[in-house]
C-alpha positions as a Markdown table, in Angstrom:
| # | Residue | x | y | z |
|---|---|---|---|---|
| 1 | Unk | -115.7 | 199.4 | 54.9 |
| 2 | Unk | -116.2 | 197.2 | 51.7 |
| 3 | Unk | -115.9 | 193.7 | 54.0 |
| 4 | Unk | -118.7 | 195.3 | 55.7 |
| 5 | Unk | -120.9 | 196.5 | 53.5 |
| 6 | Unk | -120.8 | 193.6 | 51.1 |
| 7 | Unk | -122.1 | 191.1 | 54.2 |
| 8 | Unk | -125.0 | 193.7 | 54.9 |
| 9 | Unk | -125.4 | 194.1 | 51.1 |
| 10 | Unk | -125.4 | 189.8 | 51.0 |
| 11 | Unk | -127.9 | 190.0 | 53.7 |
| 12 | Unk | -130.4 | 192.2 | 52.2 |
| 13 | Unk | -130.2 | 190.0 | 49.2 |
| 14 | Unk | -130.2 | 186.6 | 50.9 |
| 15 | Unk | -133.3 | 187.9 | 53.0 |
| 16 | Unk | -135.4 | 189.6 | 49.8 |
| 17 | Unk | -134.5 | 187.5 | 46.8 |
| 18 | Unk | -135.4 | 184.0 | 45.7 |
| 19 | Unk | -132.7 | 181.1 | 46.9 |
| 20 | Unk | -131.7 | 180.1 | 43.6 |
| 21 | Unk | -130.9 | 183.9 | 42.5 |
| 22 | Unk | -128.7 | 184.4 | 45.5 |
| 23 | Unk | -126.9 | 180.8 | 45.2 |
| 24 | Unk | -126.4 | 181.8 | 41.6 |
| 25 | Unk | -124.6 | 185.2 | 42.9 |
| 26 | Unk | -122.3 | 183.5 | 45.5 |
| 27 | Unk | -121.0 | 181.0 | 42.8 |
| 28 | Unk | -120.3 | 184.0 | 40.5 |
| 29 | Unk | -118.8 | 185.7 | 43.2 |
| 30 | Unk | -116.4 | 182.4 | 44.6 |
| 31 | Unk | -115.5 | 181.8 | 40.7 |
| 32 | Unk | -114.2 | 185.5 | 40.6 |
| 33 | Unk | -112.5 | 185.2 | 43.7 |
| 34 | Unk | -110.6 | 182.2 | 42.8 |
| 35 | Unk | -109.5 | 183.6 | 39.1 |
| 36 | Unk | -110.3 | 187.5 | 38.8 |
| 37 | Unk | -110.7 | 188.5 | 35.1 |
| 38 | Unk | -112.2 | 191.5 | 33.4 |
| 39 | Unk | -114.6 | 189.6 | 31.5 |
| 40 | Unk | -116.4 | 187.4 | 34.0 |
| 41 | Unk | -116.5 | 190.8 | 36.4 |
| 42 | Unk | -118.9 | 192.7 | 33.1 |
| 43 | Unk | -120.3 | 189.5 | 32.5 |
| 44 | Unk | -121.9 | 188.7 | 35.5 |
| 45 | Unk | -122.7 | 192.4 | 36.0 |
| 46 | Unk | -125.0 | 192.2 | 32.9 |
| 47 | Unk | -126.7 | 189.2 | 33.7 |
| 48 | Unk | -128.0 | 190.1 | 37.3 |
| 49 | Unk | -131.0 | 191.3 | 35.9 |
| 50 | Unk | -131.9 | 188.0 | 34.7 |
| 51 | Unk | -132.0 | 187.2 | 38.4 |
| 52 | Unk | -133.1 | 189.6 | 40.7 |
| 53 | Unk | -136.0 | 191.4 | 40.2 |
| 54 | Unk | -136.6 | 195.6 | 40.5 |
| 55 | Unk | -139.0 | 195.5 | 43.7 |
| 56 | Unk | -138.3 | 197.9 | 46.3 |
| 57 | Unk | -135.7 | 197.0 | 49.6 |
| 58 | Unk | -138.2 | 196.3 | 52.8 |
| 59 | Unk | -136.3 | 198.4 | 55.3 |
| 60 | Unk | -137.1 | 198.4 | 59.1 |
| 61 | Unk | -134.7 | 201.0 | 61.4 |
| 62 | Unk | -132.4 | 198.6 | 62.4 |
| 63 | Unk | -131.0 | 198.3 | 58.4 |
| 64 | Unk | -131.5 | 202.1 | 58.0 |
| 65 | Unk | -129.0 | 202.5 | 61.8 |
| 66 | Unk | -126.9 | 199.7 | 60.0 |
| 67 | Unk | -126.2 | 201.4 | 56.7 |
| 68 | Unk | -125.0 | 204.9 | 58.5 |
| 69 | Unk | -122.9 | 203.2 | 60.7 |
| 70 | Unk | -121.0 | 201.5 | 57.5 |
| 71 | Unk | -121.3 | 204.5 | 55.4 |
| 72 | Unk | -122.4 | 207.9 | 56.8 |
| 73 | Unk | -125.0 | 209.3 | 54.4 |
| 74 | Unk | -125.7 | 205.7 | 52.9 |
| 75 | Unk | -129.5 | 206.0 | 51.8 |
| 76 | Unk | -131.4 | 203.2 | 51.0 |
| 77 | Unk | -134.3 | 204.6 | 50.7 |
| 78 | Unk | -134.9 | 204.3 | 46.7 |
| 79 | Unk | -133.0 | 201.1 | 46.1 |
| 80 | Unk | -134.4 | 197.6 | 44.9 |
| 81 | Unk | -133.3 | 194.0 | 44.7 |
| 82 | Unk | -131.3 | 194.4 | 41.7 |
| 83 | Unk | -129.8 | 197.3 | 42.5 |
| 84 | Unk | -128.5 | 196.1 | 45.9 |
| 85 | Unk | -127.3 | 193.0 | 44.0 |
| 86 | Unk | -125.4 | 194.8 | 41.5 |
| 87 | Unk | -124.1 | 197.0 | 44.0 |
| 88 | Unk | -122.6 | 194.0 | 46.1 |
| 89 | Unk | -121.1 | 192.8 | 43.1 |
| 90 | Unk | -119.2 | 195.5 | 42.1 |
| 91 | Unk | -117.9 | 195.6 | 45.9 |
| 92 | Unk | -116.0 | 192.4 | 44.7 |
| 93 | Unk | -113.8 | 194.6 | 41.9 |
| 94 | Unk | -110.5 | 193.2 | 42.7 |
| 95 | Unk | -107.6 | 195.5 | 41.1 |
| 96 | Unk | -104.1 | 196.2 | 42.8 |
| 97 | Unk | -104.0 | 200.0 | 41.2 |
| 98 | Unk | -106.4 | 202.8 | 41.3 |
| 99 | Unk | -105.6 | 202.9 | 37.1 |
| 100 | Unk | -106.4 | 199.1 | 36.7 |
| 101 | Unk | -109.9 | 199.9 | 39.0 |
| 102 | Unk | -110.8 | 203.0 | 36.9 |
| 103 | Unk | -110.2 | 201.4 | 33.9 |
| 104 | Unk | -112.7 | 198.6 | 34.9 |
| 105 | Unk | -115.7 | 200.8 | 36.2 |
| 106 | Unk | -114.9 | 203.1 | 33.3 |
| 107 | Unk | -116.1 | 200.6 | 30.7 |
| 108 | Unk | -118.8 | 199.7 | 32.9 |
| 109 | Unk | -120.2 | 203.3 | 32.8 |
| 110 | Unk | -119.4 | 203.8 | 29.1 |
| 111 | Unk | -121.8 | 200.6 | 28.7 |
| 112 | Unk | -124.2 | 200.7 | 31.2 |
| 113 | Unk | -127.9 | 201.0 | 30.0 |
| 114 | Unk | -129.8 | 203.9 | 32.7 |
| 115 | Unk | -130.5 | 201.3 | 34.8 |
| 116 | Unk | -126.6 | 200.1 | 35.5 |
| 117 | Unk | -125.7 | 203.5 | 35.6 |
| 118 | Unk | -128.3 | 204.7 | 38.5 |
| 119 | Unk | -126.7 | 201.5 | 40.3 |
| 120 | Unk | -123.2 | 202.8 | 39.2 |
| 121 | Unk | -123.3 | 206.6 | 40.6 |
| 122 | Unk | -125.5 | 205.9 | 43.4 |
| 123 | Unk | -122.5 | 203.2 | 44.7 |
| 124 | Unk | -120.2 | 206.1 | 44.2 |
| 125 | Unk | -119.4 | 206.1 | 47.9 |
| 126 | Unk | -118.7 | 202.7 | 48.4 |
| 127 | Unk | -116.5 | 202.3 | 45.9 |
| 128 | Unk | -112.6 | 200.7 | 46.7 |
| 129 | Unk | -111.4 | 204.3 | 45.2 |
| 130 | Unk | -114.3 | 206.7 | 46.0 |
| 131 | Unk | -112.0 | 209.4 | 46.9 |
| 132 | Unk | -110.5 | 209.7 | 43.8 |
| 133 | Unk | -113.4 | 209.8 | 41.3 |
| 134 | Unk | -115.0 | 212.8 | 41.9 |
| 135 | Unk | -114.2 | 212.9 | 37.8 |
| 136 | Unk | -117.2 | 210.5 | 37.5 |
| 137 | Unk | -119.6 | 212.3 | 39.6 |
| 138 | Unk | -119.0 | 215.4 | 37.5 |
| 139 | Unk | -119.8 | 213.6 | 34.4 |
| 140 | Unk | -122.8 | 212.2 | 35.9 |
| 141 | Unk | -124.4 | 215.6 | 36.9 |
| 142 | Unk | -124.1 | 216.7 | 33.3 |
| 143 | Unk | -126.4 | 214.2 | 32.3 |
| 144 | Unk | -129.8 | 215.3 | 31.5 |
| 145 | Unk | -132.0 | 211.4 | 32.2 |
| 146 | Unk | -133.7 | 212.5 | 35.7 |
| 147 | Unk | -133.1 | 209.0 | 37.1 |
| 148 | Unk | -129.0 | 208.7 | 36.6 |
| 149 | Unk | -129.0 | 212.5 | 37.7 |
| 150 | Unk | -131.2 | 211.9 | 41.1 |
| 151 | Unk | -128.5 | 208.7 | 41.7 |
| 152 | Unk | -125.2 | 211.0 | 41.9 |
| 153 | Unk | -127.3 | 214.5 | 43.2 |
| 154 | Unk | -130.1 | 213.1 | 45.6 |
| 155 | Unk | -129.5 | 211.1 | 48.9 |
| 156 | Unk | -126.8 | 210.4 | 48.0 |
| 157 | Unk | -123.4 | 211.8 | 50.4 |
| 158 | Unk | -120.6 | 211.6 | 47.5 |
| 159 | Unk | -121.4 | 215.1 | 45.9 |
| 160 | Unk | -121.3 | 217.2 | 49.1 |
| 161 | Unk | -117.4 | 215.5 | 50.3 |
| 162 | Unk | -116.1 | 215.4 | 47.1 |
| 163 | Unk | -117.0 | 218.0 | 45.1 |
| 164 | Unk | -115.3 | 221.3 | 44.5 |
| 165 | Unk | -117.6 | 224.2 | 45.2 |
| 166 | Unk | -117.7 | 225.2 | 41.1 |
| 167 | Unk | -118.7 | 221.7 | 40.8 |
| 168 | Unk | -121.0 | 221.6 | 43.9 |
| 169 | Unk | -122.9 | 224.9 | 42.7 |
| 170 | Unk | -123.4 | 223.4 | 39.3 |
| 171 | Unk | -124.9 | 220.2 | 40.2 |
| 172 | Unk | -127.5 | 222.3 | 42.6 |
| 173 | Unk | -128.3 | 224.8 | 39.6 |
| 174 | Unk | -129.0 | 222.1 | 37.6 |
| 175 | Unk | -131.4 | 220.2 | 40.4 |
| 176 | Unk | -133.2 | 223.6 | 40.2 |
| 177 | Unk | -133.4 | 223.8 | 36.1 |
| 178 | Unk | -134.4 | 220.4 | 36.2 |
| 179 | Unk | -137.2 | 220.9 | 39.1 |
| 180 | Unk | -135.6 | 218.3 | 41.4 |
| 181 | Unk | -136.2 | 218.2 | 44.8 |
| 182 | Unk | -133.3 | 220.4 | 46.3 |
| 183 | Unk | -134.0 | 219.0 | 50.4 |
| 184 | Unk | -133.1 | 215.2 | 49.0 |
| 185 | Unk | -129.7 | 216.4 | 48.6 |
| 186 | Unk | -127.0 | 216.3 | 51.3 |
| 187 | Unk | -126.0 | 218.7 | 53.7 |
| 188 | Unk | -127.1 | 220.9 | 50.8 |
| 189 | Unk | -126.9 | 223.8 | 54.3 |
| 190 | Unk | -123.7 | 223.1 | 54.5 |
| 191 | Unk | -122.5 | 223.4 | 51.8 |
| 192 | Unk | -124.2 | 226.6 | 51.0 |
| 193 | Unk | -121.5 | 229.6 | 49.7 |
| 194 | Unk | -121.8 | 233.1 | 48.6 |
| 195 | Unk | -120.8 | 232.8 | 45.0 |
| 196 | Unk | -123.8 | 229.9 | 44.8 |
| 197 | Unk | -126.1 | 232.8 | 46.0 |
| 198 | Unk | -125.4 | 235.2 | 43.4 |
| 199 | Unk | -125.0 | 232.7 | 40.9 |
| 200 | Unk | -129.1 | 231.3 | 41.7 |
| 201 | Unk | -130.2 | 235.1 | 42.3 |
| 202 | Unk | -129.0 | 235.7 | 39.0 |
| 203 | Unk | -131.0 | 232.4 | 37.5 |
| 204 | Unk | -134.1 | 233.9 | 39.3 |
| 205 | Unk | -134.0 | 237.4 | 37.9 |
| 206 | Unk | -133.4 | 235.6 | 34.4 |
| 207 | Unk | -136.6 | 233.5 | 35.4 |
| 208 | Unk | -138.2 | 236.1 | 36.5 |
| 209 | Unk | -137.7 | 238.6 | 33.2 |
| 210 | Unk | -139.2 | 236.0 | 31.2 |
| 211 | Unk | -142.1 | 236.0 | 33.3 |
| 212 | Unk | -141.3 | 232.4 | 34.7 |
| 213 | Unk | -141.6 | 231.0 | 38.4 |
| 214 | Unk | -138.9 | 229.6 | 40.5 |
| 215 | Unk | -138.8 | 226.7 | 42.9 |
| 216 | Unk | -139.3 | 228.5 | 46.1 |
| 217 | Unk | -136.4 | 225.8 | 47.4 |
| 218 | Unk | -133.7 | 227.9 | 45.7 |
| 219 | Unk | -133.8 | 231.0 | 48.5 |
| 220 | Unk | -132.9 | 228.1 | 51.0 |
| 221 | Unk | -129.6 | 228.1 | 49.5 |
| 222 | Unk | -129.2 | 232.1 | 49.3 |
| 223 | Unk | -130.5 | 232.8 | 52.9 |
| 224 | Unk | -127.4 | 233.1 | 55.0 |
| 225 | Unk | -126.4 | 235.8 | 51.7 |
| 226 | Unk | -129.2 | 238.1 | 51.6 |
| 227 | Unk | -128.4 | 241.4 | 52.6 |
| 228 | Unk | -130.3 | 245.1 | 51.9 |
| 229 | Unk | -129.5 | 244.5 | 48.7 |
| 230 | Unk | -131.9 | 242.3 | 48.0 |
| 231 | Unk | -135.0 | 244.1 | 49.2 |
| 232 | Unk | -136.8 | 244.2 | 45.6 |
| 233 | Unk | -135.8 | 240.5 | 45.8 |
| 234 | Unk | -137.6 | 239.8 | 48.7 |
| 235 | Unk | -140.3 | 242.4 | 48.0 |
| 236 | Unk | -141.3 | 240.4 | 44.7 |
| 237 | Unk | -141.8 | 236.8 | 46.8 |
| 238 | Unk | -143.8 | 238.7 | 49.0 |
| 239 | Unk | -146.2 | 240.5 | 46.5 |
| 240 | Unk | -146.2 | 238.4 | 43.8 |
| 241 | Unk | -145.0 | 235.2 | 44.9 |
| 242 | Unk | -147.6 | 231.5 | 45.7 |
| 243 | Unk | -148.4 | 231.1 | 49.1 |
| 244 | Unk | -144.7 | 229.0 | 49.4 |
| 245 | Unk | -143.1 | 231.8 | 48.0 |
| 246 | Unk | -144.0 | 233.6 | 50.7 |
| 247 | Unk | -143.0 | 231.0 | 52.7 |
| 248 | Unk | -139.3 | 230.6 | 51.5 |
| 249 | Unk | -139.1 | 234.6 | 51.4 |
| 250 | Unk | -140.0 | 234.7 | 55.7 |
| 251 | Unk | -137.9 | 231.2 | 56.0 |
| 252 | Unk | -134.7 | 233.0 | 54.1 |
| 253 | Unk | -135.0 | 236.3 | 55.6 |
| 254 | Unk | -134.8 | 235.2 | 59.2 |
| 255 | Unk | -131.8 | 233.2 | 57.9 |
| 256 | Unk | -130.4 | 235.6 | 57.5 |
| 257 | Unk | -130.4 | 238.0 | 60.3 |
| 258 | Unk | -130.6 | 241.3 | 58.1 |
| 259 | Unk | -132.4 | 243.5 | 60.3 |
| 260 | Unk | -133.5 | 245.9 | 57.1 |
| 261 | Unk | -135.4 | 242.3 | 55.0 |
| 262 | Unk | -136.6 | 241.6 | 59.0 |
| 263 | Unk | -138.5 | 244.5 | 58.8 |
| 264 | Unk | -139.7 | 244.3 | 55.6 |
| 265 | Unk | -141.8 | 240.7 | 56.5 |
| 266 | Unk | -143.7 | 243.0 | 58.9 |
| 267 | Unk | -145.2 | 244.9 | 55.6 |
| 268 | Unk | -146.6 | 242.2 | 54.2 |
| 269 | Unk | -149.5 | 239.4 | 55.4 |
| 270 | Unk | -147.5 | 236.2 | 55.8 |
| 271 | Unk | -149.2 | 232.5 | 56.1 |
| 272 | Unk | -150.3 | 231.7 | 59.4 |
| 273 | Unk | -148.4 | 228.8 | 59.2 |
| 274 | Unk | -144.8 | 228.5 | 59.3 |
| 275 | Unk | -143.2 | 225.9 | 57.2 |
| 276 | Unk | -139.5 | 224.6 | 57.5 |
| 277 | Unk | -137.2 | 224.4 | 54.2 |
| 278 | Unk | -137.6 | 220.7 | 54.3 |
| 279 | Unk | -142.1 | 221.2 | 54.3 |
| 280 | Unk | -141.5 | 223.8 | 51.2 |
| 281 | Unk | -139.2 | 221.4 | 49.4 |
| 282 | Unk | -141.9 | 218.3 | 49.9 |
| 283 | Unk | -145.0 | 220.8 | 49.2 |
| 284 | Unk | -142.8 | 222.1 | 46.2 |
| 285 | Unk | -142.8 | 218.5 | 44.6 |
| 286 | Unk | -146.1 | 217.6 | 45.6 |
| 287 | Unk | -147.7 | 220.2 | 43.3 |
């Protein structure tokens, strides 16, 4: 995969940046190639900024169809120039041991300003070693800047392969506390479970008691869980909940096939239009 994604990376750079930025970058990268060292690797890391600029990636279909094919999940969507540079030039990490590579990227990250360390997390599954650093995307949902948080958690398909379910139900809770946009991350359905249920059920009666909202997107990730038991739940979206509220509490119910919260919907006047959990999450983040 990395041959490949560093020529489509080089691509996108050759076709979006100046030519003397790009020439610049191929002599760094053949002067690493010949003699690999530590110091020209963080070196030329830091100085891409000087070169490539922050404007957004012009993508057409044919790059979006390209970057699945070498990386399933790969979303370009929110990258610039200098972020695809970087990215390509990390590709060309050369060590001969998981331990030397980790050691390498590790003082990268422990120097990075927020800028290097969106590129850092967001490359997190292109990386030589990507199956063994799940350690690194748990350290990067702890962090409380939005933008390095959105580049492990959102688009982004490292989380939802690598992450343990403890870890995976965490970094979602913490989407929700921080009122990101739970439909930007990956197979987020998927990876649905039932102690991530009670755990955000719990977080919504806290909310709740202290007479605070919740993101209607949380009872996507409850829905295939809700059973009779959560009837006063359901009952409070419905009577006291905005017009998504509502929403969410018809989209989860039917989820979930419980025959007892089926007929509860019929008490209650419901929007004439039905949204899907992807509409709520957009309209959520609108407001």
């Amino acid at each position: 995969m990395d041959n490949a994604a560093q020529r489509f990376l080089h691509r996108l750079i050759s076709q979006q940046s100046p030519d003397e930025a790009v020439a610049w970058l191929e002599q760094q990268t053949k002067k690493y190639q010949d003699q690999p060292s530590s110091r020209s690797f963080y070196l030329t890391f830091s100085t891409i900024a000087r070169h490539f600029s922050k404007t957004n990636l012009t993508l057409n279909d044919k790059t979006v169809q390209q970057a699945e094919q070498i990386r399933s999940g790969w979303d370009l969507s929110q990258w610039n120039v200098r972020q695809t540079a970087r990215t390509y030039w990390l590709l060309q990490l050369s060590a001969d041991s998981f331990e030397e590579y980790r050691a390498v990227l590790d003082r990268l990250f422990a120097t990075a300003d927020v800028d290097e360390q969106v590129t850092l997390y967001a490359a997190l599954p292109l990386y030589q070693y990507s199956d063994q650093m799940e350690y690194r995307a748990s350290e990067g949902i702890r962090t409380n800047i939005t933008d390095v948080f959105d580049a492990v958690a959102l688009r982004n398909p490292y989380p939802a392969e690598y992450l343990p379910n403890e870890g995976w139900n965490q970094m979602v809770l913490k989407a929700i506390f921080m009122g990101r946009p739970l439909y930007l991350i990956q197979q987020l359905d998927e990876r649905r479970n039932p102690d991530q249920a009670r755990m955000l059920i719990d977080f919504a009666h806290e909310r709740w008691a202290a007479n605070r909202s919740v993101t209607p997107e949380l009872w996507r990730c409850t829905a295939p869980y809700l059973t009779e038991d959560h009837l006063l739940d359901i009952q409070h979206l419905l009577e006291q909940g905005s017009a998504l509220e509502k929403q969410a509490a018809n989209l989860a119910v039917k989820e979930s096939e419980n025959d007892t919260l089926y007929k509860q919907l019929n008490d209650y006047s419901l929007p004439d239009e039905e949204l899907n959990w992807k509409t709520v999450g957009t309209m959520c983040n609108e407001m």
